[in-house]
GULUM-566467 format. One record per atom (N, C-alpha, C): residue number from 1; atom name; x, y, z. Coordinates in Angstrom, 2 decimals. Example, Ala and Ser with C-alpha at 12.3 -4.5 7.8 and 13.67 -1.06 7.14 Angstrom:
n	atom	px	py	pz
1	N	13.19	-5.69	7.80
1	CA	12.30	-4.50	7.80
1	C	13.20	-3.30	7.80
2	N	12.85	-2.25	7.08
2	CA	13.67	-1.06	7.14
2	C	12.90	0.03	7.87
END
This chain:
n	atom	px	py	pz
1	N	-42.63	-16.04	-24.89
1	CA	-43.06	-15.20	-23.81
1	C	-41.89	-15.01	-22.84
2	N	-41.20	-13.59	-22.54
2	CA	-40.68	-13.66	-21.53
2	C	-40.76	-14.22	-20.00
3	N	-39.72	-14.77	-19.44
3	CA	-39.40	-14.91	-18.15
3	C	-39.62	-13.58	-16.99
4	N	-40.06	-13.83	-16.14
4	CA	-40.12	-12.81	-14.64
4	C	-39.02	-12.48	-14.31
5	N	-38.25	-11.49	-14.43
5	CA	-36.72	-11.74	-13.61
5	C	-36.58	-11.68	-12.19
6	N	-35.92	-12.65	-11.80
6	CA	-35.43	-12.98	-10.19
6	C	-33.72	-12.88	-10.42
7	N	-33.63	-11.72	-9.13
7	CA	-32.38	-12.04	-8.64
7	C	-31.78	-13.54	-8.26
8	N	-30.26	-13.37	-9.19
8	CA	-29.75	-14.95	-8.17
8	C	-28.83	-14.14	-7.27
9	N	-28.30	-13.01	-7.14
9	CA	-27.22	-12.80	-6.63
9	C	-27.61	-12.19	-5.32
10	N	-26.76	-11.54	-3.86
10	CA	-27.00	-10.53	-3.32
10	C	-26.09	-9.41	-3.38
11	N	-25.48	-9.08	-4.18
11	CA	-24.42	-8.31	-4.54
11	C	-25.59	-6.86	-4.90
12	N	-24.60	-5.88	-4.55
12	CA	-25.43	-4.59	-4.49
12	C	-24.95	-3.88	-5.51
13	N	-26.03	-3.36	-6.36
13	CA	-25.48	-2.46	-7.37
13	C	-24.74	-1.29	-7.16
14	N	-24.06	-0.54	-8.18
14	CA	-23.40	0.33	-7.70
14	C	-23.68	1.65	-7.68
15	N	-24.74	1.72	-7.17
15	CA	-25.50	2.95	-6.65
15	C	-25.48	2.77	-5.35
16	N	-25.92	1.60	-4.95
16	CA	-25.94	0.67	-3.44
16	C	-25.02	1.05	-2.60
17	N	-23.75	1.13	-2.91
17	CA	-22.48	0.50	-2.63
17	C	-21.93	1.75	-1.66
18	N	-21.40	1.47	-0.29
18	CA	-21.20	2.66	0.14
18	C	-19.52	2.37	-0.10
19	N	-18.83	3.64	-0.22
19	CA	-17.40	3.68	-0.42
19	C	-16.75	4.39	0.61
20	N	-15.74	3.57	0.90
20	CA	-14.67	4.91	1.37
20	C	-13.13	4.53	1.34
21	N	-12.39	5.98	1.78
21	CA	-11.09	5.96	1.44
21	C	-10.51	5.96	2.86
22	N	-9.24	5.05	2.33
22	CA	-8.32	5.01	3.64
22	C	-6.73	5.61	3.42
23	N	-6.40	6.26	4.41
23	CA	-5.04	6.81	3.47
23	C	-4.05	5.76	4.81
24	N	-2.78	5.45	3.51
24	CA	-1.60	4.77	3.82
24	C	-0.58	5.47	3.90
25	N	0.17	5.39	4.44
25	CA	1.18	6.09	5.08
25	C	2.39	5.33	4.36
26	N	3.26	5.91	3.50
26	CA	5.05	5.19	2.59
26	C	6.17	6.00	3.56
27	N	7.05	5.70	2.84
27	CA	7.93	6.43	2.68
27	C	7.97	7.29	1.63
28	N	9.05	8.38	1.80
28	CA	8.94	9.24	0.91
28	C	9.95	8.67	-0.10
29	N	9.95	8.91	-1.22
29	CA	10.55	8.23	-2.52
29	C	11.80	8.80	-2.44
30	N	12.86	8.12	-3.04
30	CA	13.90	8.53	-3.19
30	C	14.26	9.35	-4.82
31	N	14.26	10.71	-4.02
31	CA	14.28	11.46	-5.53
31	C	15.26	11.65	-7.03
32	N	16.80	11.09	-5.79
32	CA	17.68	10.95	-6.67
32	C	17.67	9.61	-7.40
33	N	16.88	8.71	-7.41
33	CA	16.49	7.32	-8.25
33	C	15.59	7.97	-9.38
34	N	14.46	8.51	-8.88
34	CA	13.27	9.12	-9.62
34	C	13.96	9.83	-10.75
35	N	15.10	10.88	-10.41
35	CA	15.32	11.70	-11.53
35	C	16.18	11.26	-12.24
36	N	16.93	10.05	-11.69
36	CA	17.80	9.61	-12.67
36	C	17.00	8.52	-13.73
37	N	16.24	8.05	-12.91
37	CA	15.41	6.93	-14.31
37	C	14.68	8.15	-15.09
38	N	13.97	9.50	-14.86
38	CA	13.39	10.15	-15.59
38	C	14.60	11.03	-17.09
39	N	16.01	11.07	-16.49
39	CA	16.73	10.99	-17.48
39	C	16.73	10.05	-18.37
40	N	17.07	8.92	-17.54
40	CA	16.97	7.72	-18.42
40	C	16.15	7.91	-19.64
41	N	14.87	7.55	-19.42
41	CA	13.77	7.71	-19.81
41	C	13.64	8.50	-21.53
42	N	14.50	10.04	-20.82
42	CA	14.00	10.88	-21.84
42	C	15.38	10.60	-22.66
43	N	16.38	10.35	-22.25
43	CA	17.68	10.19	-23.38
43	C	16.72	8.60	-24.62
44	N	16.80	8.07	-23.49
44	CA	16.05	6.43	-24.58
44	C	15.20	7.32	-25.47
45	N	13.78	7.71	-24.93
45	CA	12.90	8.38	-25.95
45	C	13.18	9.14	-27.15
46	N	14.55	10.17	-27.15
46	CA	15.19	10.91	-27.88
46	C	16.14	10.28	-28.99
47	N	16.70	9.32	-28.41
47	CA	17.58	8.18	-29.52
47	C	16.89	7.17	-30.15
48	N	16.14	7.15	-29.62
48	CA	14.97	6.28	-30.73
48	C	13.91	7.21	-31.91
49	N	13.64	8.23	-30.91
49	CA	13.12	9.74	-32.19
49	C	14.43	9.85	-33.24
50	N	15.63	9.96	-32.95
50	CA	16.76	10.52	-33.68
50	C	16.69	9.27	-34.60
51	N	17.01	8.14	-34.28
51	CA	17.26	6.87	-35.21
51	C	16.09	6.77	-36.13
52	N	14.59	6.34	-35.77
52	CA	13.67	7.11	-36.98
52	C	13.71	8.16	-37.81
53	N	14.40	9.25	-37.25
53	CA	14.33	10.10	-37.87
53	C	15.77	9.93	-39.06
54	N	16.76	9.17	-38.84
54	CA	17.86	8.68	-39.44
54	C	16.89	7.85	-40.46
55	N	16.47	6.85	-40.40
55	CA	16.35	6.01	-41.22
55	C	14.76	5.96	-42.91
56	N	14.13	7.59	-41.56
56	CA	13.24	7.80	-42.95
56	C	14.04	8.49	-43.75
57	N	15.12	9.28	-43.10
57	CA	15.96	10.13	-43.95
57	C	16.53	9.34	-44.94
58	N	17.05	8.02	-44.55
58	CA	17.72	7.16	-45.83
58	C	17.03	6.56	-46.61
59	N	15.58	6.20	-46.21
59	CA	15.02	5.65	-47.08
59	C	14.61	6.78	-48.12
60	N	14.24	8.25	-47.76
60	CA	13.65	9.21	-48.89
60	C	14.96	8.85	-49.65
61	N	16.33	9.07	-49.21
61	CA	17.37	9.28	-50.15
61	C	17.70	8.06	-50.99
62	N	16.96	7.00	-50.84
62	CA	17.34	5.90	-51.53
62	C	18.27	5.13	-51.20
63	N	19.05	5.06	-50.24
63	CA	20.13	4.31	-49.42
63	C	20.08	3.30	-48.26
64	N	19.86	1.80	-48.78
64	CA	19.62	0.81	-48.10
64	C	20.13	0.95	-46.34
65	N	19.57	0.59	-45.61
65	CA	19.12	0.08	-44.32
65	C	20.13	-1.13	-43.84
66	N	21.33	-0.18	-42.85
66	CA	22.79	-1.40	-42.80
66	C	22.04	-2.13	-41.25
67	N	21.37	-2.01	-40.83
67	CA	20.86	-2.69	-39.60
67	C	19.55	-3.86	-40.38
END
Protein backbone atom coordinates (compact mmCIF):
# COMPACT_ATOMS: atom_id res chain seq x y z
CA UNK A 1 0.00 0.00 0.00
CA UNK A 2 1.32 3.30 -0.78
CA UNK A 3 2.64 6.01 1.56
CA UNK A 4 0.77 9.71 1.87
CA UNK A 5 3.33 12.03 0.52
CA UNK A 6 4.66 14.79 2.87
CA UNK A 7 6.90 17.39 1.99
CA UNK A 8 10.42 17.29 3.78
CA UNK A 9 11.69 20.26 2.08
CA UNK A 10 10.65 24.13 1.87
CA UNK A 11 12.22 24.80 -1.31
CA UNK A 12 9.80 26.16 -3.98
CA UNK A 13 9.18 24.61 -7.16
CA UNK A 14 9.98 26.14 -10.20
CA UNK A 15 6.91 27.57 -11.14
CA UNK A 16 7.11 29.19 -7.54
CA UNK A 17 10.24 30.80 -8.02
CA UNK A 18 10.25 34.48 -8.74
CA UNK A 19 13.35 35.53 -10.99
CA UNK A 20 15.15 38.38 -11.88
CA UNK A 21 17.98 39.93 -13.77
CA UNK A 22 20.66 42.18 -12.71
CA UNK A 23 22.94 43.77 -15.23
CA UNK A 24 26.85 44.17 -14.45
CA UNK A 25 28.72 46.62 -15.70
CA UNK A 26 32.86 45.21 -17.42
CA UNK A 27 34.96 46.65 -19.23
CA UNK A 28 34.93 46.65 -22.70
CA UNK A 29 37.15 43.75 -24.12
CA UNK A 30 40.14 44.27 -25.71
CA UNK A 31 39.55 43.65 -29.38
CA UNK A 32 42.96 43.43 -30.57
CA UNK A 33 43.50 40.16 -28.10
CA UNK A 34 39.99 38.85 -29.28
CA UNK A 35 41.00 38.93 -32.95
CA UNK A 36 44.21 37.76 -32.59
CA UNK A 37 43.29 34.51 -30.55
CA UNK A 38 40.29 34.23 -33.19
CA UNK A 39 43.17 33.94 -35.83
CA UNK A 40 44.81 31.79 -33.75
CA UNK A 41 42.04 29.68 -33.49
CA UNK A 42 41.18 29.39 -37.15
CA UNK A 43 44.95 28.83 -38.48
CA UNK A 44 45.12 25.71 -35.58
CA UNK A 45 41.60 24.48 -36.90
CA UNK A 46 42.86 24.58 -40.61
CA UNK A 47 46.30 22.69 -39.96
CA UNK A 48 44.81 20.08 -38.27
CA UNK A 49 41.89 19.80 -41.25
CA UNK A 50 45.03 19.92 -43.73
CA UNK A 51 47.12 17.17 -41.72
CA UNK A 52 43.93 14.73 -41.73
CA UNK A 53 43.41 15.45 -44.80
CA UNK A 54 47.36 14.51 -45.52
CA UNK A 55 47.24 11.40 -43.82
CA UNK A 56 43.86 9.81 -45.21
CA UNK A 57 45.51 10.75 -48.41
CA UNK A 58 48.50 8.35 -47.51
CA UNK A 59 46.77 5.86 -46.12
CA UNK A 60 44.27 5.46 -49.50
CA UNK A 61 47.76 5.48 -51.32
CA UNK A 62 49.23 2.83 -49.29
CA UNK A 63 52.20 4.75 -47.76
CA UNK A 64 53.01 4.21 -44.12
CA UNK A 65 52.46 6.98 -41.46
CA UNK A 66 56.24 8.69 -40.59
CA UNK A 67 54.69 10.31 -37.34
Amino acid sequence: MPRKYVRKTNRRSREERNLSVRAVRRETPDLDKLTELLIRFALQDSGEQRATRAREHRAMAGVSDPS
